[in-house]
C-alpha positions as CSV (number, residue, x, y, z in Angstrom):
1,X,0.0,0.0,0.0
2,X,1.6,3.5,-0.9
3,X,0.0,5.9,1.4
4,X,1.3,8.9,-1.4
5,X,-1.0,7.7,-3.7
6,X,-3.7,7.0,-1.4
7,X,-4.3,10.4,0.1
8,X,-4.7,11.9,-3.7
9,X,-7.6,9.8,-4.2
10,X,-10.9,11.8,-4.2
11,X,-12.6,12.2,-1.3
12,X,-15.1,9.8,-3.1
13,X,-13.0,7.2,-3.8
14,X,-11.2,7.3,-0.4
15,X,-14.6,6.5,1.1
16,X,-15.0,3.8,-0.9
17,X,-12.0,2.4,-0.3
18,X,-11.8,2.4,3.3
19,X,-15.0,3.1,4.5
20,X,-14.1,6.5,6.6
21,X,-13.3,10.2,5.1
22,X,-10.2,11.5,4.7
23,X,-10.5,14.1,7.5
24,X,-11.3,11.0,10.0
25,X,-8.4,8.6,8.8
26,X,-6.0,11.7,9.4
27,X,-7.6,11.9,13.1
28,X,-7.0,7.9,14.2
29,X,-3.0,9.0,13.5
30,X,-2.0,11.1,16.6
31,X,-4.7,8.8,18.7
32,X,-2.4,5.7,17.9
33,X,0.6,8.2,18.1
34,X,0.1,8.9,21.7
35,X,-1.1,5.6,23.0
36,X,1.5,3.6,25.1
37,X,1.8,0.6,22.9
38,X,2.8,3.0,20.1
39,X,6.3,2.0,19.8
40,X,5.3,-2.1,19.9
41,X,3.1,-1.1,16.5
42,X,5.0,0.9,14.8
43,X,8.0,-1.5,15.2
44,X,6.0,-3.8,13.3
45,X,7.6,-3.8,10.0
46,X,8.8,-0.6,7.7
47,X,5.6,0.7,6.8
48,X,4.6,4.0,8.3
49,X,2.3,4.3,11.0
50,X,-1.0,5.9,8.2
51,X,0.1,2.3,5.7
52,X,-1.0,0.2,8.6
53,X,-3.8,2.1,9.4
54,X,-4.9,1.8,5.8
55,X,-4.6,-1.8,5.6
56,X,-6.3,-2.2,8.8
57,X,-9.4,-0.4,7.9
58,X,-9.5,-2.1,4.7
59,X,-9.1,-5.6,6.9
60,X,-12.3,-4.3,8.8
61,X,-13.8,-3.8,5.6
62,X,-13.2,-6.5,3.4
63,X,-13.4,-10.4,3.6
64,X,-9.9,-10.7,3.7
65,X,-6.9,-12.6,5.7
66,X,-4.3,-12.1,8.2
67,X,-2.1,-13.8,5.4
68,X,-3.2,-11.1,2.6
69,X,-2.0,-8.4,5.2
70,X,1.1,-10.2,6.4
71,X,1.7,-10.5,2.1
72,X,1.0,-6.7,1.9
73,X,3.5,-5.4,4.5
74,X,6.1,-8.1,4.4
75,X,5.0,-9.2,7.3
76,X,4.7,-12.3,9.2
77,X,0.8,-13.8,9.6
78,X,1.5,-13.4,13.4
79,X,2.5,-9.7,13.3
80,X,-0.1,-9.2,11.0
81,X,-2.8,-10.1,13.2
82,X,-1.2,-8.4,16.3
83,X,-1.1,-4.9,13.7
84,X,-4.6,-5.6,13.1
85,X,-6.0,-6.3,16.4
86,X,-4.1,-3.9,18.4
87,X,-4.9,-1.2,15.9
88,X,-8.4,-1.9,15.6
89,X,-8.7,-2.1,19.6
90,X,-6.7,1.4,20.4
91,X,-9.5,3.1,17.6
92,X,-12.4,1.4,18.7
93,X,-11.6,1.8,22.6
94,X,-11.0,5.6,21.8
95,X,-14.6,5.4,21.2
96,X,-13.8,8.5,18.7
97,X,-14.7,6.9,15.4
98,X,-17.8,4.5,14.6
99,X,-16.1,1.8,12.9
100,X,-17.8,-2.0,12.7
101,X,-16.1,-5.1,12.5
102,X,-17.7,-7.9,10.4
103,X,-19.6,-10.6,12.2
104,X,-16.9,-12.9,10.6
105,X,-14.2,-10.6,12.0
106,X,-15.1,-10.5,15.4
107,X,-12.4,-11.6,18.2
108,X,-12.0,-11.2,21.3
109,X,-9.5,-8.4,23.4
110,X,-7.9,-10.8,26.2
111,X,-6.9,-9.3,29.2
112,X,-3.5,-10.2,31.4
């Protein structure tokens, strides 16, 4: 995922893409910025912090795998799904931004 080409698409197309605007994807970056486990994510690869947002949002919004993402950001499948659920969990916990998880995407947050 190139994040410079991303952020020219229209607005439209950005939508469609991801299922949030623009102006909302730019807000989940300084939420995951200053939460604690920020250096553990974005250690996670070489991909900038706004790429793994991306491909998360598009894993909440499509029928796709952990082993699709781990192919995307030259990951491992177990990084993948850590990026993913750790991600998903910070935005949603934020309770900032409305975003839905796919019945067949639901998991579980287990606490220590």
């Amino acid at each position: 995922m190139d994040y410079q080409y991303v952020k020219n698409l229209s607005p439209e197309n950005f939508k469609r893409l991801f299922g949030v605007n623009f102006e909302t994807f730019t807000q989940m970056i300084p939420v995951l910025q200053q939460h604690p486990n920020f250096p553990e994510i974005s250690a996670l690869g070489c991909q900038p912090i706004e790429e793994q947002i991306l491909v998360t949002l598009l894993f909440l919004r499509e029928d796709t795998s952990y082993f699709h993402v781990a192919f995307e950001l030259d990951l491992d499948e177990s990084s993948a799904r850590f990026l993913i659920t750790t991600i998903a969990s910070i935005l949603i916990q934020s309770r900032l931004f409305n975003l839905s998880i796919k019945k067949s995407r639901r998991w579980s947050i287990k606490r220590n």
